[in-house]
C-alpha positions as CSV (number, residue, x, y, z in Angstrom):
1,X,92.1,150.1,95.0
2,X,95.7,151.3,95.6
3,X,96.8,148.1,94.8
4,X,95.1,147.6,91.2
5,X,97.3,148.0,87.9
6,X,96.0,150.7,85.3
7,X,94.9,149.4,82.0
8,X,97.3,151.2,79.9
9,X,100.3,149.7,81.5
10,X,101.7,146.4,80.1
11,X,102.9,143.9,82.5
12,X,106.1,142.2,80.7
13,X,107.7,140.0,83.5
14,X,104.6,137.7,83.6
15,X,104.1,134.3,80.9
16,X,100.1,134.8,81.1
17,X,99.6,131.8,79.2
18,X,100.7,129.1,76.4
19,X,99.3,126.6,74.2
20,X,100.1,123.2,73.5
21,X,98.8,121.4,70.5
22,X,99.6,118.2,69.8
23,X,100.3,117.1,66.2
24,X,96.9,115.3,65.3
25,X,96.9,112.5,61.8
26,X,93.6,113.0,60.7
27,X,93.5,110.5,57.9
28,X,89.7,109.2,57.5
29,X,86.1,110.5,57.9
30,X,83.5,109.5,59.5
31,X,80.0,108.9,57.9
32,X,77.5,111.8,57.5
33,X,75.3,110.5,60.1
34,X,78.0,109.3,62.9
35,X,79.6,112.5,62.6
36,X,76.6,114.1,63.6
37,X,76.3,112.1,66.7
38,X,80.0,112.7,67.6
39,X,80.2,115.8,67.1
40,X,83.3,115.7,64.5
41,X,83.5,114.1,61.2
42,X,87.7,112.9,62.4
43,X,87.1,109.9,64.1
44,X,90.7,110.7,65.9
45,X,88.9,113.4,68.0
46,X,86.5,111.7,69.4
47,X,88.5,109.5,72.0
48,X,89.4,113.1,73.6
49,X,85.8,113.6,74.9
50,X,84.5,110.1,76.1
């Protein structure tokens, strides 16, 4: 356990982690029903899963 860092120190040198977003046009919506099924009323996302 000699090798563990303490909780109260802040590690600065490391990048723990970064997001990337893509830039997303969400222009129509799907219908009530299909939405349900897909899981999200933008058609645009659904692609992403399949």
């Amino acid at each position: 356990m000699a090798d563990c860092t303490p909780f109260d120190k802040t590690i600065t040198v490391t990048k723990l982690a970064q997001a990337y977003v893509p830039i997303q046009k969400l222009c129509t919506l799907m219908e009530p029903t299909q939405a349900l099924l897909a899981g999200t009323v933008f058609p645009e996302l659904v692609d992403i899963y399949k």
